[in-house]
N, C-alpha and C positions, 0 to 999 in steps of 0.2 A: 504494500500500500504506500503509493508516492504520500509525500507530506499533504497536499493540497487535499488529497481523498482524505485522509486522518483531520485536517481541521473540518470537512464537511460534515464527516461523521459526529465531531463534538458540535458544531451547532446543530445537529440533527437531534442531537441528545437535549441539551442544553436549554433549546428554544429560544425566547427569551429570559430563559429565568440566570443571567450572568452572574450572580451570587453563586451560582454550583462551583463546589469544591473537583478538583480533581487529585486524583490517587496515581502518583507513577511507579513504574515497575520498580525506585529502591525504597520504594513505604514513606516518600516524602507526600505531602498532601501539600498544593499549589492551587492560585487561583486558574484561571481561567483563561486570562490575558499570559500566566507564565506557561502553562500547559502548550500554549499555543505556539513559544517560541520552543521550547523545550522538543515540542512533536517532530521539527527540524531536522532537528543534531542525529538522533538515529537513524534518521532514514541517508541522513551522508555519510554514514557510519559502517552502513551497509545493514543494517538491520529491520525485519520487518516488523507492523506495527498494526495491534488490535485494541480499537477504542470499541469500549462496551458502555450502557448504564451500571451502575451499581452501586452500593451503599459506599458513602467517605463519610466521614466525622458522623456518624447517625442518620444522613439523610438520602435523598436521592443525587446523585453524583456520577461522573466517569472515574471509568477503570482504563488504564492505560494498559498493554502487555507489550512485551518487544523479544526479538527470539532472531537469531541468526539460522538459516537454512543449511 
């Protein structure tokens, strides 16, 4: 998943509710705006990348994974 497809995914999650927490793969919890630079770096890294929904700090939130082939 190129970067551009992973930010579509987190506004598809997101909506507009921009308060959502996001959770990345080392258990750091980031807002939204940082997620979004962050989603970048792995994908030039070589690494590929799965944005979910799922629970961060208690509520509804993304789940970041990243995984080398």
């Amino acid at each position: 998943m190129r970067w551009v497809d992973a930010w579509n995914e987190l506004y598809e999650i997101i909506g507009t509710r921009f308060d959502a927490d996001c959770l990345l793969p080392d258990g750091s919890v980031v807002s939204v705006e940082e997620c979004q630079g962050w989603l970048q770096e792995p994908i030039y890294a070589g690494y590929e990348l799965k944005v979910k929904e799922g629970q961060v700090l208690g509520k509804s939130g993304v789940v970041v994974s990243r995984w080398k082939d």
